[in-house]
C-alpha beads as a LAMMPS data file, in Angstrom:
LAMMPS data file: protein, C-alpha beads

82 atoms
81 bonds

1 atom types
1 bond types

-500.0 500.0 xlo xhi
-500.0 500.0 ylo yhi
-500.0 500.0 zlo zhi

Masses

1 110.0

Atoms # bond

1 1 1 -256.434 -418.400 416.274
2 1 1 -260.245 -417.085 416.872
3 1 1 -261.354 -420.606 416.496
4 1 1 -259.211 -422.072 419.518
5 1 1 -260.405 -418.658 421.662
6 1 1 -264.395 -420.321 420.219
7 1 1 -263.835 -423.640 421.916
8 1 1 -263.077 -422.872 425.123
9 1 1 -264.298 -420.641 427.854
10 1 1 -260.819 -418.865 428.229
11 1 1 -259.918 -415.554 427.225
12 1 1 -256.972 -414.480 424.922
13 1 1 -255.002 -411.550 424.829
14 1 1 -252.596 -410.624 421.671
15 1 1 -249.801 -407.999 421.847
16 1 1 -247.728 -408.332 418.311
17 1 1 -245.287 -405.183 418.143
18 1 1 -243.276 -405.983 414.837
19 1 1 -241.317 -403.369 412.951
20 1 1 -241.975 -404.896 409.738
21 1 1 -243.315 -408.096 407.634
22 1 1 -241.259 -411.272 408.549
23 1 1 -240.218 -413.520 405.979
24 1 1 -243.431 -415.764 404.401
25 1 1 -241.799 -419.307 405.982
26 1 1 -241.137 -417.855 409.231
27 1 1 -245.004 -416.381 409.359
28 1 1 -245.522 -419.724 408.825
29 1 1 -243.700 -421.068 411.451
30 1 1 -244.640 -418.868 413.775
31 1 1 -248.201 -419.250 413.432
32 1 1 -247.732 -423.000 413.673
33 1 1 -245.890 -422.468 417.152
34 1 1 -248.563 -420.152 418.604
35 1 1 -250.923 -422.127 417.603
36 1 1 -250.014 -425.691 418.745
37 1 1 -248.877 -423.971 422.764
38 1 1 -252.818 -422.107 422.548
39 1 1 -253.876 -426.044 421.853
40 1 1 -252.377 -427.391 424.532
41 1 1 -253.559 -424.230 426.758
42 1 1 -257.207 -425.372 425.851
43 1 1 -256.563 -429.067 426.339
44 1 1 -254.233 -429.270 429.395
45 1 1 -253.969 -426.242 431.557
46 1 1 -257.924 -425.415 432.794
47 1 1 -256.546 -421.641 432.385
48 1 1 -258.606 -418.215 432.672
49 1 1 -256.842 -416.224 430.677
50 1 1 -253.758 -416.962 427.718
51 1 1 -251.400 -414.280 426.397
52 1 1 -249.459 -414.340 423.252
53 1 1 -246.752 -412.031 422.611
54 1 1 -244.374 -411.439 419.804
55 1 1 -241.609 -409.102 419.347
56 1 1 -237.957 -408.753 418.238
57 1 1 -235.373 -408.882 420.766
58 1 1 -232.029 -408.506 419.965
59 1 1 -232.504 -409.198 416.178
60 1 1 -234.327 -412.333 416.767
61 1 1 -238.357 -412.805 417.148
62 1 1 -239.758 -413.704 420.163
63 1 1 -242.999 -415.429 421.063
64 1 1 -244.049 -415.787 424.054
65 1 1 -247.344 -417.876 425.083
66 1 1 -248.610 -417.520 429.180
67 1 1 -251.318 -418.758 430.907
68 1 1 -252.808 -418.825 433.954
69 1 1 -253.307 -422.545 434.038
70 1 1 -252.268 -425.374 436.527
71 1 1 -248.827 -426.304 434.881
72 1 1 -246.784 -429.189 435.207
73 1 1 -243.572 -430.241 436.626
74 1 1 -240.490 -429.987 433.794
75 1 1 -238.613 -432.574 435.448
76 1 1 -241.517 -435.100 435.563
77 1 1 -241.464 -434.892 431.489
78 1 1 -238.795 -436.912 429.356
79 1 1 -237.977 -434.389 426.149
80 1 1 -236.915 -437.087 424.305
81 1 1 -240.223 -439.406 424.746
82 1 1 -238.185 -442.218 426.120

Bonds

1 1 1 2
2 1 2 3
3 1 3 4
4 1 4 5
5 1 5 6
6 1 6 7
7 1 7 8
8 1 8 9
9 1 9 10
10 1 10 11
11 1 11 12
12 1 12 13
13 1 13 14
14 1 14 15
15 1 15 16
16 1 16 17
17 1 17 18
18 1 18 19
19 1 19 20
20 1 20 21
21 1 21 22
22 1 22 23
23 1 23 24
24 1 24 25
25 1 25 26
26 1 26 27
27 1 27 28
28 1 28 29
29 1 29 30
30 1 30 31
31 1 31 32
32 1 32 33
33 1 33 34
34 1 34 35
35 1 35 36
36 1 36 37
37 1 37 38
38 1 38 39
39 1 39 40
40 1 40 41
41 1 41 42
42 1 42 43
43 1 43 44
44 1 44 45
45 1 45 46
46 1 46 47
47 1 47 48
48 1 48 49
49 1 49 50
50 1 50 51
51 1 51 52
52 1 52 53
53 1 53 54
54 1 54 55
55 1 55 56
56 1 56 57
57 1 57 58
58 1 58 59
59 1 59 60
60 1 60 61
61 1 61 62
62 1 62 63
63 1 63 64
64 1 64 65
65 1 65 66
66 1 66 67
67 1 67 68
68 1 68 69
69 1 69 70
70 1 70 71
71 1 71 72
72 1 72 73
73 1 73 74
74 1 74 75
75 1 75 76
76 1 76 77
77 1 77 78
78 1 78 79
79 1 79 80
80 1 80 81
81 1 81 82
């Protein structure tokens, strides 16, 4: 993830509070998630300042990815590319 954090001009914080090692595909995963939304944050949101956050909630992991950018209106976007 330091590389995206190189390209731009916008800070990143991390705050990962796992008990333990997840399972090697769901790393995987994971990473792939975070780093794809901090991607678009460079691209699309001319944000500040990005947070990533991952924890488990309820016996599932969450990850959370925030910025401080310009956004964009959910109902202007078709989910299913149509």
């Amino acid at each position: 993830m330091a590389s995206i954090g190189g390209e731009s001009h916008i800070s990143f914080g991390v705050d990962v509070d796992l008990p333990v090692r997840l399972d090697p595909t769901l790393e995987t995963v994971l990473y792939r998630v975070a780093q794809e939304a901090l991607t678009n944050v460079v691209k699309h949101s001319r944000a500040e300042h990005a947070e990533i956050a991952m924890r488990v909630r309820d016996r599932m992991v969450a990850l959370d990815v925030r910025d401080d950018g310009i956004g964009f209106d959910p109902d202007s976007v078709d989910a299913l590319g149509r």
